[in-house]
N, C-alpha and C positions, 0 to 999 in steps of 0.2 A: 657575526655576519648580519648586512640588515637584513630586513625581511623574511627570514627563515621561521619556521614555527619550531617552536620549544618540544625537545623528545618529550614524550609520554611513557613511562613505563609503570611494570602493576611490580609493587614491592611487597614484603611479607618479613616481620620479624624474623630473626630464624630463632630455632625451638628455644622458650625461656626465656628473648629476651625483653627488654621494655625499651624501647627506644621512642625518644620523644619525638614530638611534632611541633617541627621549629615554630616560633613565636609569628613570623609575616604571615604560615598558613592559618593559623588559630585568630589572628584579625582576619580574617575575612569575612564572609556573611554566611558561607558556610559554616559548620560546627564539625570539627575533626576530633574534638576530645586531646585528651593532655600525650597519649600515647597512640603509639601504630598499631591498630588493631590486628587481630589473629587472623583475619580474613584476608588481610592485605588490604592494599589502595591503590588507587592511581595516581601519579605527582609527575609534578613537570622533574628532569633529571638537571637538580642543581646542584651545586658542588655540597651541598650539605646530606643530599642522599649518597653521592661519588663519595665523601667522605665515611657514610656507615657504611656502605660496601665492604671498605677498605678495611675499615675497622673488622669486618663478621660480622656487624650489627643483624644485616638485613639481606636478602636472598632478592633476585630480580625473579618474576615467575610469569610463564604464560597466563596471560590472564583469558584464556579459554581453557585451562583446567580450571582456575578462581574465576568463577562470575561473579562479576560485581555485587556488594550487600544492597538489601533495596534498603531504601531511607527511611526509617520512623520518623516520621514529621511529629507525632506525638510527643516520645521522647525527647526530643531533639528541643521542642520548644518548652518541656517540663524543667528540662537541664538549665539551658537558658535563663530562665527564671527565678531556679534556686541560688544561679550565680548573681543573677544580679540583686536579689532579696540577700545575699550573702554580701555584697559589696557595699550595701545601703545601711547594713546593721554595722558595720565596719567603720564606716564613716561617723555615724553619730557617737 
């Protein structure tokens, strides 16, 4: 439909597993890391979360029991870093 805005729901592994974090979210400018973390997230609902659902993968959860992780900007731009010092040593 046009104009509609994209659901938003807060997902969460369910216990044990690792479920990745598709490849269009990790280009982004945010930093998601390679897996869905334990605390959960927020993601628009695309047919790739519709599909772990499906699977077990992942649990949809009030995200007023999970309040959102605050952000380590620290971290986040440490990580950053060692990837791309990681992608320069790779190249030569």
């Amino acid at each position: 439909m046009i104009g509609t805005q994209p659901e938003i729901v807060f997902i969460k592994p369910k216990h044990g597993r690792k479920v990745p974090i598709p490849q269009y979210m990790r280009d982004t400018k945010e930093y998601f890391g390679e897996y869905l973390p334990e605390e959960g997230l927020r993601v628009e609902k695309t047919l790739f979360w519709i599909r772990r659902k499906q699977d077990d993968d992942i649990e949809e959860v009030s995200e007023s029991d999970n309040p959102p992780l605050a952000i380590n900007q620290d971290a986040i731009d440490t990580t950053k870093n060692k990837l791309k010092k990681a992608k320069e040593e790779a190249q030569e």
